[in-house]
Structure formats: C-alpha cells, structure tokens
LOPA-831905 format. One record per residue (C-alpha): x, y, z. Coordinates in steps of 0.1 Angstrom, whole numbers, always signed. Example, Ala and Ser with C-alpha at 12.3 -4.5 7.8 and 13.67 -1.06 7.14 Angstrom:
u  v  w
+123  -45  +78
+137  -11  +71
// end
This chain:
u  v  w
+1460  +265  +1578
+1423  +261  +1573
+1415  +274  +1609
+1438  +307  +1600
+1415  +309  +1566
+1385  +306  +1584
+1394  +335  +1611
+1400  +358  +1584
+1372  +351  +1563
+1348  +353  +1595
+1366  +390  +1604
+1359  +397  +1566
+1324  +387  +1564
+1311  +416  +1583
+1331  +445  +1570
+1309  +436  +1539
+1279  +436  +1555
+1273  +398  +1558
+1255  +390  +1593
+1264  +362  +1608
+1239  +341  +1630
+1247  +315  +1653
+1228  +287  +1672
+1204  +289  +1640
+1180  +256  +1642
+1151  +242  +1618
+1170  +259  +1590
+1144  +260  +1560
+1150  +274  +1522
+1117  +293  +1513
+1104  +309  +1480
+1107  +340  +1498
+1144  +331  +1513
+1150  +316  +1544
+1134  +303  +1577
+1150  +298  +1611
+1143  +294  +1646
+1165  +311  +1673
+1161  +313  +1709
+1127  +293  +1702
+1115  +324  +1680
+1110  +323  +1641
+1130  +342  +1622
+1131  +351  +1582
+1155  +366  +1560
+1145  +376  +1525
+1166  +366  +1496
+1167  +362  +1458
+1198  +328  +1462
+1204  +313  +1492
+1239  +295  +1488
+1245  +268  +1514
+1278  +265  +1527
+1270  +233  +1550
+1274  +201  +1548
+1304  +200  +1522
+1291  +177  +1500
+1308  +171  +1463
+1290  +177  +1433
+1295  +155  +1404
+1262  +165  +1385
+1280  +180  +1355
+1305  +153  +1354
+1279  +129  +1350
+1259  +146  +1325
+1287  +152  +1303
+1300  +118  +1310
+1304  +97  +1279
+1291  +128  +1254
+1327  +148  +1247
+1361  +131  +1245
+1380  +138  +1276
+1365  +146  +1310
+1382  +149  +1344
+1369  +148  +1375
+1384  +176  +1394
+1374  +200  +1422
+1344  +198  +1441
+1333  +176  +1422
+1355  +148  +1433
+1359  +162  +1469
+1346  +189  +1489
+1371  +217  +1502
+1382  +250  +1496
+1388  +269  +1462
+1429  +269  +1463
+1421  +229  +1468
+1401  +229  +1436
+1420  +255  +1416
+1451  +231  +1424
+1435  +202  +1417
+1428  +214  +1381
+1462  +228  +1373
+1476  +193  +1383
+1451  +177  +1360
+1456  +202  +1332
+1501  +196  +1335
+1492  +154  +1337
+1473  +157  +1300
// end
C-alpha cells in the first residue's frame, strides 16, 4: 500500500510545480536554501524552509519538553515512530478512544 501511495504522490508532485531531482549528492541546508552536487556540478536552489523528508527519524522533542509539566501526555505519532500521516492520525484516535 505504501508503494501505491508513493506512485501517486510522485505523479502529484509535479502537477504542482514540485521538481523533483534525483542522484542529488553532498546535500547541504544553507542560509540561502539548499546545496547539491549532480553529475559532479554544484547546484543551488533558493528557499525560505527547507523540509527534509529523509531519513524518517521520530521526533519526541515536544514530548519531552512537556514531559512531567501537564497531567497527561501520550506519545503518539511521529513522535513515537516515523511513517506516514494516516499512521499518525490513527495512532492518535486509538489513543484518544483508550483514555
């Protein structure tokens, strides 16, 4: 199922006006955006937010800092596991029906 996701979203991507690069290497975040090198050639693209989508890494940053400071907190989402939003959104209506 996540292969058919990622088909569509790819075919999506474009008809927005997203490029997509491929074979990217030294990938850099800059104040200015971002730095690349393809086919040995630098490359920049100019951006106010870069988001990166790679690696899929969880992020428990707000769990922690809200950790012990407001009487219930559940660790749901992304920032238990990395994976895509219907994962997450599930994730928190199962926590929300268990309290």
């Amino acid at each position: 199922m996540i292969d058919f996701r990622m088909g569509l979203t790819m075919d999506w991507l474009p008809t927005k006006g997203v490029e997509i690069i491929t074979e990217a290497k030294n990938i850099r975040v800059t104040t200015n955006g971002l730095s690349y090198e393809k086919d040995g050639k630098p490359h920049q693209i100019e951006a106010d937010t870069v988001m990166p989508t790679a690696p899929l890494l969880a992020n428990d940053k707000l769990y922690k800092a809200l950790d012990g400071k407001v009487p219930e907190l559940y660790l749901i989402g992304d920032g238990k596991e990395s994976g895509m939003i219907v994962h997450a959104v599930r994730s928190g209506y199962q926590t929300a029906n268990a309290i």
